[in-house]
Backbone as a printed PyTorch tensor [residue, N CA C, xyz], in Angstrom:
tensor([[[ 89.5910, 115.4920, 128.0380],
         [ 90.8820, 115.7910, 127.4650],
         [ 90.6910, 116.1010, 125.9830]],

        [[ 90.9270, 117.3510, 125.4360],
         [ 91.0220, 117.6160, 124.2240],
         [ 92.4000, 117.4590, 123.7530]],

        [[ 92.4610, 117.4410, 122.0510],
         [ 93.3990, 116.9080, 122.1700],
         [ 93.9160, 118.7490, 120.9750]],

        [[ 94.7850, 118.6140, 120.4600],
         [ 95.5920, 120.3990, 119.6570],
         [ 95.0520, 120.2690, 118.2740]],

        [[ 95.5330, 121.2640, 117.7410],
         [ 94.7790, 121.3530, 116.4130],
         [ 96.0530, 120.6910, 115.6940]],

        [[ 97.0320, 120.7600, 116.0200],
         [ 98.1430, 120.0480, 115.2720],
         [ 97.8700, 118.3430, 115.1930]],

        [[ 97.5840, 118.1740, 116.3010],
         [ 97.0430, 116.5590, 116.5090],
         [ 96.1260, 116.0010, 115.5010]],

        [[ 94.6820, 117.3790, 115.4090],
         [ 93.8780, 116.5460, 114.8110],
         [ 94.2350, 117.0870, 113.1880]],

        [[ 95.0980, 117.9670, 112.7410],
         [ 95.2120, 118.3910, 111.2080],
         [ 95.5670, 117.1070, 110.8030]],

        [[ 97.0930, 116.7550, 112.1240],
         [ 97.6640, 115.7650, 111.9210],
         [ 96.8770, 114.2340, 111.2260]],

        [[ 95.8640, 114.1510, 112.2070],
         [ 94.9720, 112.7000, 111.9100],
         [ 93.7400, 113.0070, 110.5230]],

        [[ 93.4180, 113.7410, 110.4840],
         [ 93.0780, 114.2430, 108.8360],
         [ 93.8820, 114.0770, 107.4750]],

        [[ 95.0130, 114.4370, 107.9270],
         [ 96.0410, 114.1690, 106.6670],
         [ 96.1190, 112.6100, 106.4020]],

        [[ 96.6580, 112.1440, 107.4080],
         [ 96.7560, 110.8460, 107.9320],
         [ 95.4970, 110.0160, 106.9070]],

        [[ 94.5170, 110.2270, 107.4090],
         [ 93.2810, 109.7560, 106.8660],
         [ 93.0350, 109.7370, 105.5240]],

        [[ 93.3900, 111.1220, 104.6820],
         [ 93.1760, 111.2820, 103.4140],
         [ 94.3900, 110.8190, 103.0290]],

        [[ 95.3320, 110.3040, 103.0540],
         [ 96.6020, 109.5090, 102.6020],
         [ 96.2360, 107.9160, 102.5830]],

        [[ 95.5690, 107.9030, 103.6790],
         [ 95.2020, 106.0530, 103.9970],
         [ 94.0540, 105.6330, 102.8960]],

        [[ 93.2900, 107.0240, 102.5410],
         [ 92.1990, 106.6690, 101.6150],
         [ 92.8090, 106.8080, 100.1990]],

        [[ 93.6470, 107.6470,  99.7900],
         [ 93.9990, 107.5500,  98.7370],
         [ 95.2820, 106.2250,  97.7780]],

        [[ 96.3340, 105.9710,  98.7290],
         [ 96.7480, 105.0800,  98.7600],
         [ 96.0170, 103.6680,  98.6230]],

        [[ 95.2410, 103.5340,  99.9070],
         [ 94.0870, 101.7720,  99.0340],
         [ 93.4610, 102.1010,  98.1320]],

        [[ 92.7040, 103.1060,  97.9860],
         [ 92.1810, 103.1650,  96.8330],
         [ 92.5650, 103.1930,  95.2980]],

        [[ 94.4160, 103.6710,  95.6110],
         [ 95.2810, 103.5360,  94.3860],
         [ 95.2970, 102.0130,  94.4050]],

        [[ 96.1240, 101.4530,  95.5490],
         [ 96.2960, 100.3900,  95.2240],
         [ 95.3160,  99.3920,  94.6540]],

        [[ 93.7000,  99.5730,  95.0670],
         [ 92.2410,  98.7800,  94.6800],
         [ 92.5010,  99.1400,  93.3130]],

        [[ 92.7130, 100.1240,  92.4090],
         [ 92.9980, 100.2910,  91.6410],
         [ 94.0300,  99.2550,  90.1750]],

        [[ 95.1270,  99.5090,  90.8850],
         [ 96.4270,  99.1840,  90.3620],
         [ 96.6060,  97.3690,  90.6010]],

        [[ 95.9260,  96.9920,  91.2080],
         [ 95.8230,  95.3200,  91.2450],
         [ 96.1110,  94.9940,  90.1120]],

        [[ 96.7720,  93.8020,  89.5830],
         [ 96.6600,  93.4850,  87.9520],
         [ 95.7520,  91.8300,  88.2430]],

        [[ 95.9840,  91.8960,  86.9020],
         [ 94.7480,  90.2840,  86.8600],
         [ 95.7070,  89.2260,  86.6400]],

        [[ 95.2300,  87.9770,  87.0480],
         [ 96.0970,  87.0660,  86.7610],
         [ 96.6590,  86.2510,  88.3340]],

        [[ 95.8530,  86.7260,  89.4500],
         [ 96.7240,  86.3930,  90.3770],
         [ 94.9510,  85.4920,  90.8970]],

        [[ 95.8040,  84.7020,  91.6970],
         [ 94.0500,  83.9110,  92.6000],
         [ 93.3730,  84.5120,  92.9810]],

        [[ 92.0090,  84.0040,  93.2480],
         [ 90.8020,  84.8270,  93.6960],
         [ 91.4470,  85.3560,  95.0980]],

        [[ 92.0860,  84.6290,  96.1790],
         [ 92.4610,  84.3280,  97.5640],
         [ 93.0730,  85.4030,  97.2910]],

        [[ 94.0160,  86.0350,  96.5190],
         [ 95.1620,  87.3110,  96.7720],
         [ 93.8230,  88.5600,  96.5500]],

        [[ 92.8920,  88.8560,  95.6190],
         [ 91.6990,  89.3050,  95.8860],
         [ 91.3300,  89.4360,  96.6150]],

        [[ 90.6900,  88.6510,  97.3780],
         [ 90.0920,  88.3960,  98.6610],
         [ 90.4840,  89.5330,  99.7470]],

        [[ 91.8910,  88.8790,  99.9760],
         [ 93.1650,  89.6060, 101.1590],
         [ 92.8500,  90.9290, 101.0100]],

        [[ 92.9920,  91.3590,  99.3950],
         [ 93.3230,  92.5640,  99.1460],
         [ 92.2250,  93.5640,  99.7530]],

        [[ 91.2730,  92.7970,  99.0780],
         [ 89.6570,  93.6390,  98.7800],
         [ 89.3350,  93.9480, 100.3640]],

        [[ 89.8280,  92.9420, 101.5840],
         [ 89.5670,  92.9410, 102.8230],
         [ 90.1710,  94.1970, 103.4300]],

        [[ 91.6420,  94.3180, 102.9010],
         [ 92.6860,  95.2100, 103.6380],
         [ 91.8520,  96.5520, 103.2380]],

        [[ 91.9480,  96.3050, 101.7690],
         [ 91.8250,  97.9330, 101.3220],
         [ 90.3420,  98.5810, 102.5940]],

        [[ 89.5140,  97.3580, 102.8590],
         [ 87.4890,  98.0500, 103.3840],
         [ 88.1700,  98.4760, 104.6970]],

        [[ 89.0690,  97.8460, 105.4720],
         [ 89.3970,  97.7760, 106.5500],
         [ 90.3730,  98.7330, 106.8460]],

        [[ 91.0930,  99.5450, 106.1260],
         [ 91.9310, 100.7030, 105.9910],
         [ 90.9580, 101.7050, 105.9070]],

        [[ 90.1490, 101.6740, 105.3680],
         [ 89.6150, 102.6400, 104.7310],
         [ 88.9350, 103.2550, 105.7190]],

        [[ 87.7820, 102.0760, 106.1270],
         [ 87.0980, 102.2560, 107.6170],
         [ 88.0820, 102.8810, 108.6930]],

        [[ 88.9970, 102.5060, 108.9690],
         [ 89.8030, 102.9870, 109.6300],
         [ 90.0400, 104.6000, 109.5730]],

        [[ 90.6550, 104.9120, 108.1010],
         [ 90.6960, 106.2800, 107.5090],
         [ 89.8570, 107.0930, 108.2000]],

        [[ 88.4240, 106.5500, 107.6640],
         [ 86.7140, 107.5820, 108.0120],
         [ 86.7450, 107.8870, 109.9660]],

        [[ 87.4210, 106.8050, 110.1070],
         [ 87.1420, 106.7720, 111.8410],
         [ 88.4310, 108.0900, 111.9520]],

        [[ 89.7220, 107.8270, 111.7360],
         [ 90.6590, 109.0610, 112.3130],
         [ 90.3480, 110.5960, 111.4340]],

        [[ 89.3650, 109.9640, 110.2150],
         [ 89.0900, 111.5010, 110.1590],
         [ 87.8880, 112.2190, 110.9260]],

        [[ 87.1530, 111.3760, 111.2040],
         [ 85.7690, 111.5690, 112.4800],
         [ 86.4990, 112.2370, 113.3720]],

        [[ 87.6130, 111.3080, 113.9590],
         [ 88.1500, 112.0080, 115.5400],
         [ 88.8490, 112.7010, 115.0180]],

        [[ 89.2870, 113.3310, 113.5900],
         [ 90.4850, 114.5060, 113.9560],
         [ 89.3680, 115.7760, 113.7700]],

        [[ 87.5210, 115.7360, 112.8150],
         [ 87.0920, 116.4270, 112.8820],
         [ 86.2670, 117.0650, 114.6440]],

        [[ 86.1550, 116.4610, 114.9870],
         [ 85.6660, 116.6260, 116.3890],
         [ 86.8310, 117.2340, 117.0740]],

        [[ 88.1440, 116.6710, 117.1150],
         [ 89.3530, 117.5230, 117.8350],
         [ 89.1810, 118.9380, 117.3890]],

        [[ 88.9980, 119.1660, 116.1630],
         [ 89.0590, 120.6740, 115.1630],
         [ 87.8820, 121.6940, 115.9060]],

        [[ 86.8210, 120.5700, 115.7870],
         [ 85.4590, 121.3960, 116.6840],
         [ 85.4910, 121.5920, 117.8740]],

        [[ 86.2200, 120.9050, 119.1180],
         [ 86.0720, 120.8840, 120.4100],
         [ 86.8660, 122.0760, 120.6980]],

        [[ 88.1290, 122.2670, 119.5970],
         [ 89.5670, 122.9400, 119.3520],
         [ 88.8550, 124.6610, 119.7840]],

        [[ 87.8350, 124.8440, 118.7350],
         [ 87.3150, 126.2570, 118.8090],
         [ 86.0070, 126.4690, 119.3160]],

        [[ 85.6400, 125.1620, 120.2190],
         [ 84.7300, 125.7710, 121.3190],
         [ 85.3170, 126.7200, 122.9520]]])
């Protein structure tokens, strides 16, 4: 089952939004708060991110399968 090119533009965008957003937010943290709110953070942002790389993997392969 392949999936449309709208699907996978779709999950590309998707991806580069999820990466730019944590990475703003990894950013924009201020100081002053517990190590533990750190922690959370630093976890969410690796774990989004990873996420990101994975739906942009599968939206690049949808793109390639798209114009075989």
């Amino acid at each position: 089952m392949s999936m449309t090119r709208r699907v996978s533009a779709f999950l590309l965008a998707l991806a580069a939004f999820m990466i730019f957003e944590w990475i703003s937010l990894g950013f924009n943290l201020s100081d002053g708060h517990p190590t533990a709110f750190y922690v959370v953070h630093g976890v969410l942002i690796v774990v989004n991110i990873v996420l990101a790389v994975v739906l942009a993997l599968v939206g690049v392969r949808g793109l390639k399968a798209g114009r075989a």
